[in-house]
C-alpha positions as CSV (number, residue, x, y, z in Angstrom):
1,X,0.0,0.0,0.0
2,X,1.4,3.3,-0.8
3,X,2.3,5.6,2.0
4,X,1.6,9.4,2.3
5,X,3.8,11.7,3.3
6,X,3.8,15.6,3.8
7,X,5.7,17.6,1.3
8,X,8.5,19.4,4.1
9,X,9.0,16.1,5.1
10,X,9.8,14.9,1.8
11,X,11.7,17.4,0.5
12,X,14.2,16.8,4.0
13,X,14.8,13.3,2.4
14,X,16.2,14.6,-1.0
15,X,18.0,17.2,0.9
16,X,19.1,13.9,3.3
17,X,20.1,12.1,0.3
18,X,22.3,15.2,-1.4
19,X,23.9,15.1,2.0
20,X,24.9,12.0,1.4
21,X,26.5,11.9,-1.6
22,X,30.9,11.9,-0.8
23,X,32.1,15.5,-1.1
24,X,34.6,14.6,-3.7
25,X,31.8,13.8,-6.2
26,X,29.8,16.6,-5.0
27,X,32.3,18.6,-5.4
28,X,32.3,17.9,-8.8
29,X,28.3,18.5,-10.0
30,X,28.4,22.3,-10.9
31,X,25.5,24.3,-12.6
32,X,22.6,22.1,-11.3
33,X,19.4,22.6,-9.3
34,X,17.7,19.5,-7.7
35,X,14.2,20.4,-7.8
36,X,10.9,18.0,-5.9
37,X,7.6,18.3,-8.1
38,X,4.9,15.9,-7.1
39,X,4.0,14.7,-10.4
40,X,6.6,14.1,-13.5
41,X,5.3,16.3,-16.3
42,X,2.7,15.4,-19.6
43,X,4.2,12.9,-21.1
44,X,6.4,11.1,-19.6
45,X,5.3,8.0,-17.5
46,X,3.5,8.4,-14.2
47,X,5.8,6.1,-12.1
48,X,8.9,8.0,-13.5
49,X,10.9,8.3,-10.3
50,X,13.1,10.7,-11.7
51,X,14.3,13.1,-14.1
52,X,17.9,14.7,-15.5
53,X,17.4,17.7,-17.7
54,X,20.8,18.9,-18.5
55,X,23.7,18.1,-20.5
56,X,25.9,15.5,-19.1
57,X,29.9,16.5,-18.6
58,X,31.5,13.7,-20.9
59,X,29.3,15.2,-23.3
60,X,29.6,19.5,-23.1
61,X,32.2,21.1,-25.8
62,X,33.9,23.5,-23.0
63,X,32.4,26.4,-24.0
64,X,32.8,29.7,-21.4
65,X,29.4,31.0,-22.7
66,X,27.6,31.0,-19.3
67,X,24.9,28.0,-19.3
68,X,21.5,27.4,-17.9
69,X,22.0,24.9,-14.5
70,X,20.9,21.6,-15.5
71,X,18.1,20.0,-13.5
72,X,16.8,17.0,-11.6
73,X,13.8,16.3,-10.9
74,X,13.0,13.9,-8.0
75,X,9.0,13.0,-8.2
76,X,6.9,12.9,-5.0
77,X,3.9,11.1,-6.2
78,X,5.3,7.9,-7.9
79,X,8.1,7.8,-4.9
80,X,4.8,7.4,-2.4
81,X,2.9,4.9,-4.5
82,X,5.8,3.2,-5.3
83,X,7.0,2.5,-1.6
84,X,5.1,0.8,1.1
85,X,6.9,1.9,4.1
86,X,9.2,5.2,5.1
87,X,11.8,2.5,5.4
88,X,11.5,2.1,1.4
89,X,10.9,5.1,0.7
90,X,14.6,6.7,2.4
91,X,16.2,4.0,0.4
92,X,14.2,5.4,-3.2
93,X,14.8,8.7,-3.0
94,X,18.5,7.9,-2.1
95,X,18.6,5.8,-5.3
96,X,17.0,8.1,-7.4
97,X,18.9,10.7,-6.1
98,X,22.2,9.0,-6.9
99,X,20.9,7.7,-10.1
100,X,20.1,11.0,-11.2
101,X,23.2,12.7,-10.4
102,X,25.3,9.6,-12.3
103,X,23.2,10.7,-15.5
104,X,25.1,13.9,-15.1
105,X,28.5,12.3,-14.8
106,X,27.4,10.8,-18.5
107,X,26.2,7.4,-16.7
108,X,23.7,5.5,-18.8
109,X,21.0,3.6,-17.5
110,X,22.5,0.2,-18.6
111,X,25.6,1.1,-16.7
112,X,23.2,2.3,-13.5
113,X,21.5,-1.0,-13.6
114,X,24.6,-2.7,-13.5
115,X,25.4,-0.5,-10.5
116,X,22.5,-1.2,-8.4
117,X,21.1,2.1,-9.1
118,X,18.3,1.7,-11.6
């Protein structure tokens, strides 16, 4: 059964999960927003978990022009229905988290899957 959880509370385990990540890598992810919308948009599918708009850095030509950040998208609503305790849903949000970040770092989903993190 899919739990429910307020929004604030939510949004402290993203922010608990980009905590997480090692400051070596973090240090590395420049130019991008992590955004929490409850629903992924028109579309896409509805139990999409997550969402890297962006170019990833194996793939950018080194221009100095300044850039738009690139974005990731953590979705609320397929996270709660997908989960059936908080347990589950810490350990989602961490994985999506991470697996959205690695898309970043020019990590396919193949690769991801491979990883533990698809």
């Amino acid at each position: 059964m899919p739990i429910d959880m307020e929004a604030d509370r939510f949004d402290a385990l993203v922010d608990r999960a980009l905590d997480g990540i090692p400051d070596e890598l973090a240090r590395l992810v420049r130019n991008v927003v992590v955004l929490v919308e409850d629903e992924p948009p028109e579309g896409e599918p509805d139990d999409l978990l997550g969402l890297y708009d962006g170019v990833a850095l194996t793939e950018r030509d080194g221009s100095l022009l300044p850039q738009l950040p690139d974005r990731i998208f953590v979705f609320r609503g397929p996270l709660l229905d997908f989960c059936d305790s908080e347990e589950q849903l810490v350990e989602e949000v961490r994985i999506t988290v991470v697996h959205e970040i690695a898309h970043h770092f020019g990590i396919d989903d193949r690769r991801l899957h491979e990883l533990g993190y698809a």
